[in-house]
VOMARRO-841170 format. One line per 2 residues: number of its first residue (from 1); their letters; for each residue y, z, x of N, C-alpha, C, CB. Coordinates in steps of 0.2 Angstrom, whole numbers, plus 5000, padded with zeros to 4 digits. Glycine has a CB too. Layout:
BEGIN
NUM) a) Y Z X Y Z X Y Z X Y Z X; ...
***
This chain:
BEGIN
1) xx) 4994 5000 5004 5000 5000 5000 5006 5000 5004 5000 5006 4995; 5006 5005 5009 5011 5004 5012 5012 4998 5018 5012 5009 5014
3) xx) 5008 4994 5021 5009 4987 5022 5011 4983 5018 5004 4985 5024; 5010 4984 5011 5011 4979 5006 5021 4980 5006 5006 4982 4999
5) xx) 5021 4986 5006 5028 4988 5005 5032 4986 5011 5029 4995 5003; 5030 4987 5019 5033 4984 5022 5032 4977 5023 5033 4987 5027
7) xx) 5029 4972 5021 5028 4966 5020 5034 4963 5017 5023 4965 5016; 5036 4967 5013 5041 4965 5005 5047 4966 5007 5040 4970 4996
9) xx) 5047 4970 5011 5055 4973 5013 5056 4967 5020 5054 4982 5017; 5053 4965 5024 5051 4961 5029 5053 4954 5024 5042 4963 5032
11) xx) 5051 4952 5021 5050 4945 5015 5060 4945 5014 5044 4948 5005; 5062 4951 5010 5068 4952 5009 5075 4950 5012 5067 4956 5010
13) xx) 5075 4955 5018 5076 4954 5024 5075 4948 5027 5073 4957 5026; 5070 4945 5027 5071 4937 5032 5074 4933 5024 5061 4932 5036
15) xx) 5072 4934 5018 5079 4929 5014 5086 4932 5014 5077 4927 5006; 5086 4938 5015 5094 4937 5016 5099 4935 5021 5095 4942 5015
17) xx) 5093 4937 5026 5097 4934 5036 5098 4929 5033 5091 4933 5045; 5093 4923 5029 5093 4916 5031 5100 4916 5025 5085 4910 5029
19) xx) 5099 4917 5021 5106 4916 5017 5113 4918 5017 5104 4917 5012; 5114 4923 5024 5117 4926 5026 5122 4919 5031 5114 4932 5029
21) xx) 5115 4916 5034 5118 4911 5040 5119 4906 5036 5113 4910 5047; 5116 4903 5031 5117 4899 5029 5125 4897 5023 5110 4898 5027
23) xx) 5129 4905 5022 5136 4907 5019 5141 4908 5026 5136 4914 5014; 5138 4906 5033 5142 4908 5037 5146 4902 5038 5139 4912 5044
25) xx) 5152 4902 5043 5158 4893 5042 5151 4889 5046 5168 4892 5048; 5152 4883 5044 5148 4878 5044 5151 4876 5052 5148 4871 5038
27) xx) 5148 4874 5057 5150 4870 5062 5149 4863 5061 5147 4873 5067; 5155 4861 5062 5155 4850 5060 5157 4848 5068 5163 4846 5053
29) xx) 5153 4845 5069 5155 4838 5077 5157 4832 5073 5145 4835 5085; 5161 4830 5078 5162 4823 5074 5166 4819 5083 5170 4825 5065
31) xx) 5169 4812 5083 5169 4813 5089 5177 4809 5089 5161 4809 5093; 5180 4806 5095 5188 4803 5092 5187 4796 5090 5193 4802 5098
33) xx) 5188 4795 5084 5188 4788 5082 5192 4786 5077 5182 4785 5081; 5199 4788 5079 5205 4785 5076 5203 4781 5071 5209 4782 5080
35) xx) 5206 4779 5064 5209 4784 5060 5203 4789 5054 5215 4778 5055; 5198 4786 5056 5195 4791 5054 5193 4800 5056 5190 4788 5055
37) xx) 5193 4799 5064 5192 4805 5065 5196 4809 5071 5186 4805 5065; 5199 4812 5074 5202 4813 5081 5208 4818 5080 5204 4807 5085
39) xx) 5208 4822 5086 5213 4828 5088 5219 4829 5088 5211 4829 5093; 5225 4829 5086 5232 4830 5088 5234 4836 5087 5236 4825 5083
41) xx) 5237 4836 5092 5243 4844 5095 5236 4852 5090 5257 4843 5089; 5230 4851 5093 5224 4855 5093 5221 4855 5087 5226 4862 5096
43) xx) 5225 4852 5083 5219 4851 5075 5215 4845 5075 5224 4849 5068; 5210 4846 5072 5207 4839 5071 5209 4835 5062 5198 4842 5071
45) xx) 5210 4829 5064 5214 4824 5058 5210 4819 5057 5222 4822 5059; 5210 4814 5052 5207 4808 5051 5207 4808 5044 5199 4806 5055
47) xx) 5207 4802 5041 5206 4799 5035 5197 4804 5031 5206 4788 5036; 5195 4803 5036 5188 4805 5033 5187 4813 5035 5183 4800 5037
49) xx) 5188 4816 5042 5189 4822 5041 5194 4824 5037 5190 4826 5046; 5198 4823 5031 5202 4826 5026 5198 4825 5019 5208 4823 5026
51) xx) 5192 4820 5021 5187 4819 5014 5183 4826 5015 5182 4812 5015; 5180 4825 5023 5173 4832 5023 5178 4838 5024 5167 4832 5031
53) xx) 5183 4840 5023 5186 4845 5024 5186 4847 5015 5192 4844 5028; 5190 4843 5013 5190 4844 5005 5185 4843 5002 5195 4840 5002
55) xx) 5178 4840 5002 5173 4841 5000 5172 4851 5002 5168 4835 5004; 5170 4852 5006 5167 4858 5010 5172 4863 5007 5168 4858 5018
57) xx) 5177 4862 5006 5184 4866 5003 5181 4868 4995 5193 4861 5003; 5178 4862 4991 5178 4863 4983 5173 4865 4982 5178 4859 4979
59) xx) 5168 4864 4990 5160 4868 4988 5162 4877 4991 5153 4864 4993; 5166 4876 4993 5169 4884 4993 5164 4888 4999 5166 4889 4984
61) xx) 5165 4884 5006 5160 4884 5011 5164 4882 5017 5152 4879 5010; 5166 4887 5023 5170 4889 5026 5168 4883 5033 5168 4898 5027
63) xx) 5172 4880 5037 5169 4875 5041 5176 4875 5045 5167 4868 5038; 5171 4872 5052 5177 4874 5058 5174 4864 5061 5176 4885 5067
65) xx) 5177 4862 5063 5177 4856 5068 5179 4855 5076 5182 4854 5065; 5175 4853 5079 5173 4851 5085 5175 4844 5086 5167 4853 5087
67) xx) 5178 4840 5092 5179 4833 5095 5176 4832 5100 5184 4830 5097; 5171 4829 5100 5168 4827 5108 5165 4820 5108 5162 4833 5110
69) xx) 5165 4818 5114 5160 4809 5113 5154 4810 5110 5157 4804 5119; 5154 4805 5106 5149 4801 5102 5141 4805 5106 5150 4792 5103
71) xx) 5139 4803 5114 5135 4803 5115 5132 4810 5115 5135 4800 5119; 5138 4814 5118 5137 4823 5115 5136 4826 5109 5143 4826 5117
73) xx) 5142 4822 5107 5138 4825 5098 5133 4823 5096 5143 4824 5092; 5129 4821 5097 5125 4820 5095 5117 4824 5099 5126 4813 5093
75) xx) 5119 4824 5105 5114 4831 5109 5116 4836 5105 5117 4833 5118; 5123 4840 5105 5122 4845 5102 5120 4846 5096 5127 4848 5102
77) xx) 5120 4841 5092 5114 4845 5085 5108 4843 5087 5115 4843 5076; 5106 4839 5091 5099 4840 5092 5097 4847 5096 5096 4833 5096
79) xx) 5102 4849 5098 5101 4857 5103 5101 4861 5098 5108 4861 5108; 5105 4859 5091 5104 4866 5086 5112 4869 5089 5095 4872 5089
81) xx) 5117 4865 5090 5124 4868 5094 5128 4867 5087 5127 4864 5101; 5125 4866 5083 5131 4861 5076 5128 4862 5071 5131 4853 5075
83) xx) 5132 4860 5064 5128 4861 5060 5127 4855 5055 5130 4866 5057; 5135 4850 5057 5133 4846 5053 5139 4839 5057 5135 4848 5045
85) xx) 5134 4832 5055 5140 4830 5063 5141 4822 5058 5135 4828 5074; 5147 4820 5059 5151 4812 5057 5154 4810 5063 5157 4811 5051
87) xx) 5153 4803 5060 5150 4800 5057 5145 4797 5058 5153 4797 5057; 5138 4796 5058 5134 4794 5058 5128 4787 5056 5135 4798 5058
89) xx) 5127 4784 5059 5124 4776 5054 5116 4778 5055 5127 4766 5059; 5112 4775 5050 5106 4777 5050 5102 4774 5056 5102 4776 5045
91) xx) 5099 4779 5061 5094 4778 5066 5088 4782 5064 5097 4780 5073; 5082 4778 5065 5074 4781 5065 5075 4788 5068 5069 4776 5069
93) xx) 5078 4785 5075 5078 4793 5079 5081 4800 5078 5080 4793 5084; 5086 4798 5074 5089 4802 5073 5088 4806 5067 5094 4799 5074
95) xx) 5084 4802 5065 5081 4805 5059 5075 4812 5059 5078 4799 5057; 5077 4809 5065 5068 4813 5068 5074 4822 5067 5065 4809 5081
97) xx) 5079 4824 5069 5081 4829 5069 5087 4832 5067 5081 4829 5074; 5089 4826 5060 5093 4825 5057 5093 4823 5050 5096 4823 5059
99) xx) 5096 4826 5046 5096 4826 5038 5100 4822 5035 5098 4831 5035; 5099 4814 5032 5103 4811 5028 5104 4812 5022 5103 4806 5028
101) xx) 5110 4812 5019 5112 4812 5014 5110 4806 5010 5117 4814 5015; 5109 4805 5004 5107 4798 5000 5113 4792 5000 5104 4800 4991
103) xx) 5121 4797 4999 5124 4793 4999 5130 4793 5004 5126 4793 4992; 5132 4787 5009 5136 4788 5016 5144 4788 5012 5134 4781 5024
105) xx) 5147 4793 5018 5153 4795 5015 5159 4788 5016 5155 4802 5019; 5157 4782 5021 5161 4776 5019 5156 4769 5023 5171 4777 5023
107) xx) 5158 4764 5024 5156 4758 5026 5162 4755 5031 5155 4753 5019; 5157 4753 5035 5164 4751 5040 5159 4743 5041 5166 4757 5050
109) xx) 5164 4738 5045 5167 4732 5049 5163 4733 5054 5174 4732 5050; 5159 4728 5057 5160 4730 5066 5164 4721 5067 5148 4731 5072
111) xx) 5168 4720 5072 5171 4712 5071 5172 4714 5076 5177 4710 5067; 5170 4705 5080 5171 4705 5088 5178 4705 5091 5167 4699 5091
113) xx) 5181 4709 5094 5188 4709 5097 5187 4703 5104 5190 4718 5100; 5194 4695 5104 5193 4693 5108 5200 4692 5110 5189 4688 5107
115) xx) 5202 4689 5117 5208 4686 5119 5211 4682 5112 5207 4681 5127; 5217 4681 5110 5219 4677 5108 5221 4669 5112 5223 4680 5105
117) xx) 5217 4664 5111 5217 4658 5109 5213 4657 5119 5227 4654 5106; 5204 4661 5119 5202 4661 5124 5195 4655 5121 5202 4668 5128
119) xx) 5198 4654 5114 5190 4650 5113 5184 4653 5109 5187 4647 5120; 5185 4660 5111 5180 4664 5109 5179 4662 5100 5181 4673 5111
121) xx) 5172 4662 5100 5171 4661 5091 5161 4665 5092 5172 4649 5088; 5162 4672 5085 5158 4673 5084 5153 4668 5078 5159 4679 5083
123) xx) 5146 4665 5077 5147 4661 5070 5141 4667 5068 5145 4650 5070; 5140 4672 5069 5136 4677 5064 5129 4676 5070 5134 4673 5055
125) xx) 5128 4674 5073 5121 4673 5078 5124 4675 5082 5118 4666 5079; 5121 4683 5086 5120 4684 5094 5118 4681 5100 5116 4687 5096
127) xx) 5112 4675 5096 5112 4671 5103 5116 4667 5105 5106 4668 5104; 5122 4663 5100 5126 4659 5104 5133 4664 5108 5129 4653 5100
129) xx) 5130 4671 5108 5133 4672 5113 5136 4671 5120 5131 4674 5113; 5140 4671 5123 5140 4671 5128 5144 4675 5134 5141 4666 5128
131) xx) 5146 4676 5141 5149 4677 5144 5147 4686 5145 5154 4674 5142; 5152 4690 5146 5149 4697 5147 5154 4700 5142 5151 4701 5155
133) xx) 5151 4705 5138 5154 4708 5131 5150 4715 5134 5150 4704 5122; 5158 4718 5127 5158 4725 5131 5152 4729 5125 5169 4728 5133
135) xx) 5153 4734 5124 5149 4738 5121 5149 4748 5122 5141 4735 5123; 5150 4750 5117 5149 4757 5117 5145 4762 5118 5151 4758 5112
137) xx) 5140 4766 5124 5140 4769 5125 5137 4772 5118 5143 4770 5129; 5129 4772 5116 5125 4776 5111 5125 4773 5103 5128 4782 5111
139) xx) 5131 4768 5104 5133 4764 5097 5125 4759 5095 5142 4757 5098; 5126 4761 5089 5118 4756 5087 5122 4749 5085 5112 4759 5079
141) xx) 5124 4746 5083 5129 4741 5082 5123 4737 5077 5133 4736 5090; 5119 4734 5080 5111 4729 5078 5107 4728 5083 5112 4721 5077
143) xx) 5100 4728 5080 5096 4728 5085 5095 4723 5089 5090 4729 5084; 5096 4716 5086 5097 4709 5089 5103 4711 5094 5098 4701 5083
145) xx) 5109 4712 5094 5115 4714 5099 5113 4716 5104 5119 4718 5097; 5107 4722 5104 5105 4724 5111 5099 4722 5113 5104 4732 5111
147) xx) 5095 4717 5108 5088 4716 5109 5086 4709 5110 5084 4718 5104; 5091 4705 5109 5090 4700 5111 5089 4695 5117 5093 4699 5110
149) xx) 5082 4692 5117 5081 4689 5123 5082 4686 5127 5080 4688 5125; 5086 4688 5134 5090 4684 5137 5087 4677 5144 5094 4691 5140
151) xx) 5083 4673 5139 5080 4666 5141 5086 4661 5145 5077 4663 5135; 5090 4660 5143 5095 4655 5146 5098 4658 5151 5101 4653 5141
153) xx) 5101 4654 5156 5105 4657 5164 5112 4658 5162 5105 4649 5172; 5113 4656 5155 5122 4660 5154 5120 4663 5144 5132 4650 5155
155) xx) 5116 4666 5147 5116 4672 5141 5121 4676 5140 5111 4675 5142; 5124 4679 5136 5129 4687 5134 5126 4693 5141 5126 4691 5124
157) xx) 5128 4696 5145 5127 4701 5148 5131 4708 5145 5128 4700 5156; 5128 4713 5142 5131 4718 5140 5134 4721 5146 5127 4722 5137
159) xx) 5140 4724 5144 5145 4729 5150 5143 4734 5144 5155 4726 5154; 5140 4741 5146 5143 4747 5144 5149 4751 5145 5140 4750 5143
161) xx) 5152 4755 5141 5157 4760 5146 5157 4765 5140 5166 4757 5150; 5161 4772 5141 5160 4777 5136 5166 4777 5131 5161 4783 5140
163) xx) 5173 4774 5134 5175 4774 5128 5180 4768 5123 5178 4779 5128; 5180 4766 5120 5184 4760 5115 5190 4758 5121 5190 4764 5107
165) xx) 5196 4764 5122 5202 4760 5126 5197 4757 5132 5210 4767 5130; 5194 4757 5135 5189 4755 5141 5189 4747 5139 5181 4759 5141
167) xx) 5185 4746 5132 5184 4738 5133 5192 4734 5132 5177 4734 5126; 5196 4737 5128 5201 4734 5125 5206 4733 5134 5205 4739 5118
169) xx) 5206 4738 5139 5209 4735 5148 5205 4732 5149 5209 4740 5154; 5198 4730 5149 5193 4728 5152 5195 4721 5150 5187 4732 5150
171) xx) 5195 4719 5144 5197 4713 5138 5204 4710 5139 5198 4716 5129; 5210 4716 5143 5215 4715 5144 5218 4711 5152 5216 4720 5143
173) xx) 5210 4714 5155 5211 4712 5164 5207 4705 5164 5206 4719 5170; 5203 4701 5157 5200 4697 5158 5192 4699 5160 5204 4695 5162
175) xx) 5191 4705 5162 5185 4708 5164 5180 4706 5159 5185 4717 5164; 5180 4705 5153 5174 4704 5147 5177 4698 5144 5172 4711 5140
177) xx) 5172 4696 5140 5173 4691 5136 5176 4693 5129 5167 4687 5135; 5172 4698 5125 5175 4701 5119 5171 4708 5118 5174 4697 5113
179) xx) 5173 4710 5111 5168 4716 5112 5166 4720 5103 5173 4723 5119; 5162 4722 5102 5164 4722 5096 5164 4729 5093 5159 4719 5092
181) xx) 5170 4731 5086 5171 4738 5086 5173 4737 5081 5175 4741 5091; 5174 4744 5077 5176 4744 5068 5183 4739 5067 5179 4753 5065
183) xx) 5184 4738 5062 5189 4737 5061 5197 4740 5061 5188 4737 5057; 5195 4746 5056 5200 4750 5057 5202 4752 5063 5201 4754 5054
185) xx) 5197 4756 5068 5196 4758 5073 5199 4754 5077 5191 4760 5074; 5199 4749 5079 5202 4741 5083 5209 4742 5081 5199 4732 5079
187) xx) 5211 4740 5074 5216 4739 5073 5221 4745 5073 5216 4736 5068; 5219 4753 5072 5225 4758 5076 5225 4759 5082 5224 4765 5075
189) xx) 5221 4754 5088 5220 4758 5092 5227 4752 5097 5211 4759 5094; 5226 4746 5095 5229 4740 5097 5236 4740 5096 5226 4734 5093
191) xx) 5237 4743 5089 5244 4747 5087 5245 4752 5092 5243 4751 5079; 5242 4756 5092 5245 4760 5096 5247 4759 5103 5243 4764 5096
193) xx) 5242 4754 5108 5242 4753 5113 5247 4747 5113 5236 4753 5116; 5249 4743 5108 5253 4739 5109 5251 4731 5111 5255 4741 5113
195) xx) 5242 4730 5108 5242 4724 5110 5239 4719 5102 5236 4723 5118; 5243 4724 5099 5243 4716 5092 5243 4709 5092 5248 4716 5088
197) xx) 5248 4709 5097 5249 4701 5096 5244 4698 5102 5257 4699 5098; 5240 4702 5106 5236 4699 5112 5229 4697 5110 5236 4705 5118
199) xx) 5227 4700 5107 5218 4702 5103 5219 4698 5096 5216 4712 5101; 5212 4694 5093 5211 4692 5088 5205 4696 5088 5212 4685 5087
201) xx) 5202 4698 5079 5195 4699 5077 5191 4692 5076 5195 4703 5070; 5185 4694 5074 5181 4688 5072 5183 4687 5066 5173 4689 5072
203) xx) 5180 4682 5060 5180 4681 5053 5176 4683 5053 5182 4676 5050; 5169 4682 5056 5164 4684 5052 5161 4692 5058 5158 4675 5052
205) xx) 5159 4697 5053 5157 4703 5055 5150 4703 5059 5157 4708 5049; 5149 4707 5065 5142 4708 5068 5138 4711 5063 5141 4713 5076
207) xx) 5141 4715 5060 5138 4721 5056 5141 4725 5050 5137 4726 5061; 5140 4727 5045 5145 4728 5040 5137 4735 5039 5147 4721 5032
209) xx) 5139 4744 5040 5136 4749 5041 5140 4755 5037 5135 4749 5049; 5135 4758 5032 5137 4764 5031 5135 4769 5036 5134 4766 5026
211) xx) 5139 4774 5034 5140 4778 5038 5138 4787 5036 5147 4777 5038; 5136 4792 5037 5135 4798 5034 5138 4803 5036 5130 4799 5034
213) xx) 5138 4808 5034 5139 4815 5038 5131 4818 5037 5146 4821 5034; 5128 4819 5042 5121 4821 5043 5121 4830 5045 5118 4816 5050
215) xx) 5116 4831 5041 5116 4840 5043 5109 4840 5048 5113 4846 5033; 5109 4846 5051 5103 4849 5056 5096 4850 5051 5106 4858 5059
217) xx) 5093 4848 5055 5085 4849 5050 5084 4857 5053 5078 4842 5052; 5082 4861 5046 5081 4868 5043 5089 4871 5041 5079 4874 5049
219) xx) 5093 4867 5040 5100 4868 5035 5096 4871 5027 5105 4858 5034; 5100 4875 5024 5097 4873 5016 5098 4867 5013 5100 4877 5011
221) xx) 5094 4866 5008 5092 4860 5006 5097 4859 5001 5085 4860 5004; 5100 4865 4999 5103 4864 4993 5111 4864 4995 5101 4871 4988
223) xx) 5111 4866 4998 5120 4863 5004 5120 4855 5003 5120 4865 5015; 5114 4854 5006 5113 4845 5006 5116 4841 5002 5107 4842 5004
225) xx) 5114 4843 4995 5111 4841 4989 5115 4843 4986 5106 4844 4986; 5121 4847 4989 5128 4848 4985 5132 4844 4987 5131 4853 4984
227) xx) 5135 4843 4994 5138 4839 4997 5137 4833 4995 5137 4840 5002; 5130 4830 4992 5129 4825 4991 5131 4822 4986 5124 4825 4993
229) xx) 5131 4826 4978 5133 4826 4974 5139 4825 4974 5131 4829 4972; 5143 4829 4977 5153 4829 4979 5153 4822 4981 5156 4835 4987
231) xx) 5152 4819 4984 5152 4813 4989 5150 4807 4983 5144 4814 4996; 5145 4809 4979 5145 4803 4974 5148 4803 4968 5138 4801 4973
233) xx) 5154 4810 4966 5156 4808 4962 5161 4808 4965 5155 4810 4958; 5164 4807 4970 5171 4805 4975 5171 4797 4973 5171 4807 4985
235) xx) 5164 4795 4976 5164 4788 4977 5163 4784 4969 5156 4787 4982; 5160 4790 4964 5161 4785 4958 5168 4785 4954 5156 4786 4952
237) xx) 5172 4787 4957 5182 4787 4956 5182 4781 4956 5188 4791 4963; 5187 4779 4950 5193 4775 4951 5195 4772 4955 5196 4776 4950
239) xx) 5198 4778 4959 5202 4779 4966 5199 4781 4972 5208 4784 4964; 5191 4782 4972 5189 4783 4977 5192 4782 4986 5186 4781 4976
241) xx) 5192 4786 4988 5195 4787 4994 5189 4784 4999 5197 4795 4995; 5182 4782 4996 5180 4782 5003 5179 4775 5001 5173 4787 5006
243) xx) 5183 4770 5002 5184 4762 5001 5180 4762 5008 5193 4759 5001; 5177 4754 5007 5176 4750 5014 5182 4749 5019 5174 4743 5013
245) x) 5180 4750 5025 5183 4751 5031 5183 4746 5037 5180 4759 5033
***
């Protein structure tokens, strides 16, 4: 009997710890990718962190925010350092240690950034690729983009580097041929650095990808599942905020 009774108390006890940790502030990573997501004078701002903030605000669940690259944020919740991380596009692998939600919080563009008037033309096919294109450091973009076989003696050679301003100097010094990246993300960045009038997009997109905010696997299920709900009745608004991007 009294095993039975310390059993129950023990039982107790471990559902309250868990629901204790699971009312504590949420930790979110997210990484800099203007205008969606990034740091100014120590806050974190973006079109989209103002969505997951105000989501998390009406579910009445306390959340602090982290910036770090892409490639890190995404170690840290596989470490169990996070609790919930954007933006995120669906990978198998990622899957493996991460919770998608059913419905992603927007859709983005990928469009190839080239010199203006260097001839460059995407027509939707990777293999008429050509010359050296730049690429982001952990970005899935398409599998054909990174998988493609490079049979011909003037195939596409990928250049990686870690961050966006990198291919847009790199594009600037003549170093690459082009390079492909969101839309909006392209277009604040070019604004801001000043080379609007230097750079053209493709017409036709490499990739047109939703996007998620993905929780840690052992998160409650029922956080998920609320957020997720919020998210789709944002998105069945009139006025939805999480337009294509």
């Amino acid at each position: 009997m009294i095993h039975k009774i310390l059993l129950f108390v023990l039982l107790i006890g471990a559902m309250t710890g868990s629901a204790l940790a699971e009312n504590a502030t949420l930790k979110i990573i997210t990484e800099p990718w203007a205008p969606f997501s990034y740091k100014e004078n120590g806050k974190v701002k973006g079109v989209i962190t103002d969505v997951v903030r105000n989501v998390f605000q009406s579910m009445d669940v306390s959340v602090t925010f982290q910036v770090v690259p892409w490639k890190r944020a995404v170690a840290m919740l596989k470490k169990g350092k996070g609790d919930a991380l954007y933006s995120a596009s669906y990978k198998t692998e990622r899957a493996k240690f991460l919770i998608y939600p059913k419905h992603p919080i927007y859709q983005v563009k990928y469009l190839f950034y080239s010199k203006k008037g260097s001839g460059f033309n995407f027509d939707g096919n990777v293999d008429h690729l050509r010359g050296k294109i730049g690429a982001m450091r952990g970005y899935s973009y398409t599998k054909a983009f990174w998988n493609t076989p490079k049979t011909c003696a003037d195939c596409y050679k990928i250049e990686i580097v870690n961050k966006l301003e990198q291919n847009f100097k790199k594009l600037h010094k003549g170093e690459i041929t082009a390079f492909p990246a969101s839309q909006k993300v392209a277009e604040a960045m070019m604004k801001k650095e000043g080379y609007t009038n230097e750079f053209e997009a493709s017409l036709i997109p490499l990739a047109t990808k939703d996007y998620f905010l993905t929780f840690r696997k052992g998160i409650d299920p029922m956080l998920v599942d609320k957020f997720d709900q919020a998210i789709a009745k944002i998105k069945s608004g009139s006025r939805s905020v999480l337009a294509k991007h």
